[in-house]
Residue frames as a rotation matrix with the C-alpha (Angstrom) as fourth column:
UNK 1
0.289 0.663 -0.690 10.35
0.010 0.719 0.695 0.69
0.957 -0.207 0.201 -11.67
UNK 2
-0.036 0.284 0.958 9.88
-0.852 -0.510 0.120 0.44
0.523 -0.812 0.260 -8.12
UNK 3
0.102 0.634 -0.767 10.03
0.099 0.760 0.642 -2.68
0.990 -0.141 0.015 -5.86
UNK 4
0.182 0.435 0.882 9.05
-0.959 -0.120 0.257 -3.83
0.217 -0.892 0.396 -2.65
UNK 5
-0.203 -0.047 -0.978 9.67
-0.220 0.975 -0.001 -6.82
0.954 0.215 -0.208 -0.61
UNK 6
0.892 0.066 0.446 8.78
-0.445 0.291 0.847 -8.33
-0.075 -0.954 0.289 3.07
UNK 7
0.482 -0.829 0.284 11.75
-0.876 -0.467 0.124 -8.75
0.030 -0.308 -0.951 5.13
UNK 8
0.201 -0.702 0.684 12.70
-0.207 0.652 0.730 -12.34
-0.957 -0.288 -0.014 4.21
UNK 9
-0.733 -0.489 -0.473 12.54
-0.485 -0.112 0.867 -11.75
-0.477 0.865 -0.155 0.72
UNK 10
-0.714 0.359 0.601 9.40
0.460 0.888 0.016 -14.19
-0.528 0.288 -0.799 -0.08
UNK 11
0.410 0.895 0.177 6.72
0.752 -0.221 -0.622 -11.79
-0.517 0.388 -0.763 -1.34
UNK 12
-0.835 -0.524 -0.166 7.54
0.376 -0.765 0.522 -9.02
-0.400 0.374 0.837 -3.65
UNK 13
0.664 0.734 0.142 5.63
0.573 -0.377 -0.728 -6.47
-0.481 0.565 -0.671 -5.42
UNK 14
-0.552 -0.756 0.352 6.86
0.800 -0.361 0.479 -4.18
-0.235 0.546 0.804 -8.18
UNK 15
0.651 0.538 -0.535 5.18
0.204 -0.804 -0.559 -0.49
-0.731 0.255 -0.633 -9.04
UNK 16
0.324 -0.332 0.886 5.78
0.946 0.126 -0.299 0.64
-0.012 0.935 0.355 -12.39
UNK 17
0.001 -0.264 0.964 6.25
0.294 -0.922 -0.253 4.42
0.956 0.284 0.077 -11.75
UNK 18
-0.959 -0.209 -0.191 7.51
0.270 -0.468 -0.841 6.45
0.087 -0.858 0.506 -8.59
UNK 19
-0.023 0.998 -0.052 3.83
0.992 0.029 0.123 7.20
0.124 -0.049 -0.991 -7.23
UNK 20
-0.119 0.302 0.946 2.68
0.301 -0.897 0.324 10.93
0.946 0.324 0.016 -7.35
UNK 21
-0.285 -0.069 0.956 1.83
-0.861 -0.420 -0.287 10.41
0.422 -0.905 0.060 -3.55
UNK 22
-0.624 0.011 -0.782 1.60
0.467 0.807 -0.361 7.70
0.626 -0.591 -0.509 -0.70
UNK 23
-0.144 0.989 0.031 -1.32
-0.233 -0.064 0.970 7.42
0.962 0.133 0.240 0.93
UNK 24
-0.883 -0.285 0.374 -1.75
-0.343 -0.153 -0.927 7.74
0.321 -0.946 0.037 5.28
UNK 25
-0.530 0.732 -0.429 -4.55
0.175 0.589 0.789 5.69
0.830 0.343 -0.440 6.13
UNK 26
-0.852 -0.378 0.362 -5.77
-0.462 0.217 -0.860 6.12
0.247 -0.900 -0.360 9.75
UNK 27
0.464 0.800 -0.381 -8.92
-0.522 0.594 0.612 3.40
0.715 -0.085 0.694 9.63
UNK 28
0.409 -0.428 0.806 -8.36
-0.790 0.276 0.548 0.63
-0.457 -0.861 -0.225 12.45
UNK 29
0.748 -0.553 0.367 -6.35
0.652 0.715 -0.254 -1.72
-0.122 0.429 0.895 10.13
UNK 30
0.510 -0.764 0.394 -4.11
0.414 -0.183 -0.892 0.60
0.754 0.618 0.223 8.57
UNK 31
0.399 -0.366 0.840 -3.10
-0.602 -0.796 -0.060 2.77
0.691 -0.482 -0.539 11.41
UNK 32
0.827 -0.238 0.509 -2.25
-0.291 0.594 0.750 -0.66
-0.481 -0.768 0.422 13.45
UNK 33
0.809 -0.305 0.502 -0.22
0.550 0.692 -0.468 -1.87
-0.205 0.655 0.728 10.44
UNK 34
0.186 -0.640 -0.745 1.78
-0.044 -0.763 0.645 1.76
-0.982 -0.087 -0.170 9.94
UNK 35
-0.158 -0.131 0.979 1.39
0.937 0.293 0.191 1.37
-0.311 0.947 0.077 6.07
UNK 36
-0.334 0.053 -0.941 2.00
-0.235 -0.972 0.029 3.93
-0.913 0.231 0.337 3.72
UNK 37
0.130 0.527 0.840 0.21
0.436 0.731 -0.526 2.92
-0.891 0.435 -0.134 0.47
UNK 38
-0.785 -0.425 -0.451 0.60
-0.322 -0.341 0.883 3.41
-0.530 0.838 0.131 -3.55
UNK 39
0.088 0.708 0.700 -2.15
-0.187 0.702 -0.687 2.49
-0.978 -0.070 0.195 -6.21
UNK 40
-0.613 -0.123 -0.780 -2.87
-0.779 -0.073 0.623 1.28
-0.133 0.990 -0.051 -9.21
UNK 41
0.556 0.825 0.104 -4.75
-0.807 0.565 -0.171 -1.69
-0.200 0.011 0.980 -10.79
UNK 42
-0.007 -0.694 0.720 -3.21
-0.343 0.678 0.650 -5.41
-0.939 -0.242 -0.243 -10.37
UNK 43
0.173 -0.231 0.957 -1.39
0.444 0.886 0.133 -6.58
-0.879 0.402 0.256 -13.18
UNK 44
0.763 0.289 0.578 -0.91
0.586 -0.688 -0.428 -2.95
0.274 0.665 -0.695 -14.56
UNK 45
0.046 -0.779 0.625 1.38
-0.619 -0.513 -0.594 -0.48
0.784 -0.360 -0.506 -12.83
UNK 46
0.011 -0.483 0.875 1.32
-0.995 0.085 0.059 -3.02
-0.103 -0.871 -0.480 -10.16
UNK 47
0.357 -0.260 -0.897 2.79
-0.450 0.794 -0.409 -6.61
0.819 0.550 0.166 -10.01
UNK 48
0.559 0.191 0.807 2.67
-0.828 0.174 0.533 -9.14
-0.039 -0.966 0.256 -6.96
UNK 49
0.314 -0.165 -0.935 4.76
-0.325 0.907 -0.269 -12.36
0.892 0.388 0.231 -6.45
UNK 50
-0.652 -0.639 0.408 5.17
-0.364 -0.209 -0.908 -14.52
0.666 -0.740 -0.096 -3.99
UNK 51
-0.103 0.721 -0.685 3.40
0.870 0.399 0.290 -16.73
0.483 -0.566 -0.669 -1.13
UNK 52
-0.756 0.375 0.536 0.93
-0.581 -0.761 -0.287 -14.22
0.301 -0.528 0.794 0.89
UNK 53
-0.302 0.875 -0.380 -2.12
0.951 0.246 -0.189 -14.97
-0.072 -0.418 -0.906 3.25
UNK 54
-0.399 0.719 0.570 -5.05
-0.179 -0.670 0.721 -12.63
0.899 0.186 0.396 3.18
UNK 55
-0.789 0.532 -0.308 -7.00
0.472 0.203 -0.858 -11.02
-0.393 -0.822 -0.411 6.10
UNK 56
-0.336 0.500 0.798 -10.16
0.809 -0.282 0.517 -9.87
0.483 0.819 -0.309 4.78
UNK 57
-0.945 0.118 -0.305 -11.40
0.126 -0.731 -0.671 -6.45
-0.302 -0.672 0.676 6.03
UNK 58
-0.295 0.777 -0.556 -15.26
-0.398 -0.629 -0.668 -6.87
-0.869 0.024 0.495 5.37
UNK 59
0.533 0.636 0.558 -16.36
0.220 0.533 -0.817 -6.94
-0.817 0.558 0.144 1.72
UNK 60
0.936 0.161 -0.313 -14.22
-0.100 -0.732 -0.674 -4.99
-0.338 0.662 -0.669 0.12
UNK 61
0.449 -0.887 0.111 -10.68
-0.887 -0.457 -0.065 -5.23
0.109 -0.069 -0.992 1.18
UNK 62
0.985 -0.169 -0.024 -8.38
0.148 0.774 0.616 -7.96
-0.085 -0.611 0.787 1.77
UNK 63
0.674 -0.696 0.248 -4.94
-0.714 -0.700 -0.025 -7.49
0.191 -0.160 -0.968 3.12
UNK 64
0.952 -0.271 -0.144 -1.88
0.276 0.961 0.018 -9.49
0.134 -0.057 0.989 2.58
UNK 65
0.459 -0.820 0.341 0.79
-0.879 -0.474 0.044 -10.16
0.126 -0.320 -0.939 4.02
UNK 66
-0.255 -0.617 -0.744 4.02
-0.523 0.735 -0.431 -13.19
0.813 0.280 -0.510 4.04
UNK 67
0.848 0.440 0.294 2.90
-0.465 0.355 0.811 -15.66
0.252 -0.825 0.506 5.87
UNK 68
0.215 -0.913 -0.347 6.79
0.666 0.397 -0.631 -16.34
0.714 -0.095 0.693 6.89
UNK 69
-0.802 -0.597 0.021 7.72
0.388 -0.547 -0.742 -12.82
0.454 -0.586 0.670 8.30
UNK 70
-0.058 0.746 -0.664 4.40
0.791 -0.372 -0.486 -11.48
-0.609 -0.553 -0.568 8.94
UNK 71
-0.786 -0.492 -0.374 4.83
0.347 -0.852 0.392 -8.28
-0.511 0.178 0.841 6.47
UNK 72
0.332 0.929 0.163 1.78
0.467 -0.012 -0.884 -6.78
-0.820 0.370 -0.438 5.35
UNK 73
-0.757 -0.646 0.097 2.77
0.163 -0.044 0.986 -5.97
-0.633 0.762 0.139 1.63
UNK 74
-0.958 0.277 0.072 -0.25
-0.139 -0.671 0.729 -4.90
0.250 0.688 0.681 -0.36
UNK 75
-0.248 0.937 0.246 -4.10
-0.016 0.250 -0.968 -4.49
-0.969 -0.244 -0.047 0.08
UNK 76
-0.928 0.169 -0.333 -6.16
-0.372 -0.349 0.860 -5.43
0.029 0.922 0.387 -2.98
UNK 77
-0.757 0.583 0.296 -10.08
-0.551 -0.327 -0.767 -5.19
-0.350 -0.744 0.569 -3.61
UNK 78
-0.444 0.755 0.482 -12.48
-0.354 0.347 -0.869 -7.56
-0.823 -0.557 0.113 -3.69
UNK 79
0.246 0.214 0.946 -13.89
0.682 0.655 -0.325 -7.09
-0.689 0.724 0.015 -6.58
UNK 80
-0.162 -0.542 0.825 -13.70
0.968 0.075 0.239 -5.56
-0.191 0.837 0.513 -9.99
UNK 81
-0.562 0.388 -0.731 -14.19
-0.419 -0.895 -0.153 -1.83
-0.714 0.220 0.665 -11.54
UNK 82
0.429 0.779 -0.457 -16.86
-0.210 -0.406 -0.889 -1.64
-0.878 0.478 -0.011 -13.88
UNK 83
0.350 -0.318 -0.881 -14.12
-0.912 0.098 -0.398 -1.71
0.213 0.943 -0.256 -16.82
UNK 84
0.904 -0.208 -0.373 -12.98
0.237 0.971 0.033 -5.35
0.356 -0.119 0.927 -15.29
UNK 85
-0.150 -0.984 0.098 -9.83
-0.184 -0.069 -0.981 -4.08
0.971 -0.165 -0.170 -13.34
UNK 86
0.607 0.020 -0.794 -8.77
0.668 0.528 0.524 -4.96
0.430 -0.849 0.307 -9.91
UNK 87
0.540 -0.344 0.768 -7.65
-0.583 -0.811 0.046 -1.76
0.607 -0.473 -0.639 -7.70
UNK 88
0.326 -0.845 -0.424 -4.14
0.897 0.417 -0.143 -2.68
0.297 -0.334 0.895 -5.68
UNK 89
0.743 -0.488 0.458 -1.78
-0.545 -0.838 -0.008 -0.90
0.388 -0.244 -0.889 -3.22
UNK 90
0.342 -0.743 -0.575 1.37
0.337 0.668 -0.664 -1.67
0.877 0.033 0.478 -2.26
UNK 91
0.919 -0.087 -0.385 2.93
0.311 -0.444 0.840 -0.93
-0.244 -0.892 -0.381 1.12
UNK 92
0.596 -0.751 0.284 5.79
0.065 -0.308 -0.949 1.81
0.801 0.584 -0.135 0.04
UNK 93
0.575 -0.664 0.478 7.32
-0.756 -0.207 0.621 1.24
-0.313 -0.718 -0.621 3.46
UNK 94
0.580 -0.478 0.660 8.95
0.198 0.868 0.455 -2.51
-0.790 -0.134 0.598 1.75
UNK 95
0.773 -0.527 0.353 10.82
0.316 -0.163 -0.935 -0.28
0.550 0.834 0.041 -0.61
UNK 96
-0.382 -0.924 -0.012 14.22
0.836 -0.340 -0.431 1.41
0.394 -0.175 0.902 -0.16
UNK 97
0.664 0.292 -0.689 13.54
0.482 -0.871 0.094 4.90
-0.572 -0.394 -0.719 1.90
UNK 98
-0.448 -0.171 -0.878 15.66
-0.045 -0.976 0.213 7.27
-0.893 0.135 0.429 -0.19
UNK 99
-0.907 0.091 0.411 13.76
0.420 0.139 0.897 6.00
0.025 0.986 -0.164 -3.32
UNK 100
0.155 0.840 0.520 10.55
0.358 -0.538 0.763 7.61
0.921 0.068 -0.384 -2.38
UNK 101
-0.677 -0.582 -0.450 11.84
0.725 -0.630 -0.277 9.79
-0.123 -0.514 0.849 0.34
UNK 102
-0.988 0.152 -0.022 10.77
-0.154 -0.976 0.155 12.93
0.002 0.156 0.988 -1.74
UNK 103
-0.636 0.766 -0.090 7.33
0.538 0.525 0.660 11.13
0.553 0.371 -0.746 -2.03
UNK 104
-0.558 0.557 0.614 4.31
-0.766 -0.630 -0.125 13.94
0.317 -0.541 0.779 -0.71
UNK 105
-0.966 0.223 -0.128 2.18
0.252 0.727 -0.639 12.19
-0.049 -0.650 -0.758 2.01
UNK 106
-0.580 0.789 0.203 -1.57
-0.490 -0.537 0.686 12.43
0.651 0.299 0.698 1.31
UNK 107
-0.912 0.063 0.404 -3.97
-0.395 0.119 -0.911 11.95
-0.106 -0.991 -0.084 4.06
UNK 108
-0.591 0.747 -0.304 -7.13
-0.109 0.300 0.948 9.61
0.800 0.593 -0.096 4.08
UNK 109
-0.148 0.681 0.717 -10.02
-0.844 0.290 -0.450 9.49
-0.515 -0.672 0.532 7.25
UNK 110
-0.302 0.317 -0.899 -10.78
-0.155 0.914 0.375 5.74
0.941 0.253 -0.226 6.72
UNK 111
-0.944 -0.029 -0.330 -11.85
0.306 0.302 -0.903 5.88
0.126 -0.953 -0.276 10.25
UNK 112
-0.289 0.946 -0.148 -14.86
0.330 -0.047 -0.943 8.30
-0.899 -0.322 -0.298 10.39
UNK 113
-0.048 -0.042 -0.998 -15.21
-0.276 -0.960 0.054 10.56
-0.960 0.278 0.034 7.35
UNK 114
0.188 -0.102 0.977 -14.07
0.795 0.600 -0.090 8.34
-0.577 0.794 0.194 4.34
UNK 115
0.917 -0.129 -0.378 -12.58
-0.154 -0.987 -0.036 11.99
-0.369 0.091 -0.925 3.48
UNK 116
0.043 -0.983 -0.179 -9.45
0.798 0.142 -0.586 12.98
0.601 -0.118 0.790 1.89
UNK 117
0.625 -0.080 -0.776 -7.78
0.778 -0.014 0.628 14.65
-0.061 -0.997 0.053 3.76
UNK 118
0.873 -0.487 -0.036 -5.51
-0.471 -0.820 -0.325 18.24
0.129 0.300 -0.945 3.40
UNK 119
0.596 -0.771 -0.226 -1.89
0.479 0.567 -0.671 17.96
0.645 0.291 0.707 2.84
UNK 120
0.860 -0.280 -0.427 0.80
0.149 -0.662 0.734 19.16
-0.488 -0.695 -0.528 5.81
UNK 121
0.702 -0.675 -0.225 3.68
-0.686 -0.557 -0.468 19.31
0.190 0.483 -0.855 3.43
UNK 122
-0.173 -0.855 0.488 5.55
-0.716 0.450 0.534 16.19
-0.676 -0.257 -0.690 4.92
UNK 123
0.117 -0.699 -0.705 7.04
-0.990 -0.024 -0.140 13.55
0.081 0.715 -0.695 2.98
UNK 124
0.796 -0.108 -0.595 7.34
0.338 0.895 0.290 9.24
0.502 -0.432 0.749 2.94
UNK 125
-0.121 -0.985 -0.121 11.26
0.335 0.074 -0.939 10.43
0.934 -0.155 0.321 4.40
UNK 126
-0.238 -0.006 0.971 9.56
-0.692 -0.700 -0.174 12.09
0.681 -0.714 0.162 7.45
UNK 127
0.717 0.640 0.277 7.49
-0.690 0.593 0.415 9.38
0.102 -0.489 0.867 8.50
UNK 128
0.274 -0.747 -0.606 10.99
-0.200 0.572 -0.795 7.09
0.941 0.339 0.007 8.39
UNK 129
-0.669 -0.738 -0.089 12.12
0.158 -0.024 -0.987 8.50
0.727 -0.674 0.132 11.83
């Protein structure tokens, strides 16, 4: 298991499994925020606790973050899938950095494209420094 927390300790999230890859965003929310994201569906591989405020991004999205420190700490969407689940990321910068370190950076256009994006081979540990 995996957690996360915003830097006074009030919000947490937990991720049930090291993620396969963390997710570079570079729409005009994420790329202001510097978030490196994980998914899953809330209340499945991912678990939230903790006072948060919500900025909504549109219809889809709403981002939260402690309304103490300011940390943005997971985005989760609107509404439901089809099977009744609720799609969740976590921001894998409020973990420890050597725990997903080895973690392969995948690359999303949320700006024009709505594209992934090719992999360059770097790592959450690059994006540290």
């Amino acid at each position: 298991m995996l957690t996360g927390s915003c830097h006074c300790g009030a919000l947490h999230w937990q991720l049930r499994d090291i993620p396969e890859s963390a997710t570079a965003c570079n729409c005009t929310v994420c790329r202001r925020y510097g978030v490196l994201w994980a998914y899953d569906h809330e209340g499945e591989g991912i678990h939230v606790s903790g006072p948060s405020k919500a900025y909504m991004r549109g219809k889809a999205i709403e981002f939260h973050f402690c309304p103490d420190c300011g940390c943005v700490a997971f985005w989760r969407a609107r509404s439901l899938t089809p099977e009744g689940k609720r799609r969740i990321a976590v921001n894998l910068r409020l973990t420890e950095p050597e725990a997903v370190a080895h973690v392969p950076i995948d690359h999303f256009d949320g700006l024009d494209t709505f594209d992934d994006l090719p992999r360059d081979g770097r790592c959450v540990g690059d994006y540290w420094f």
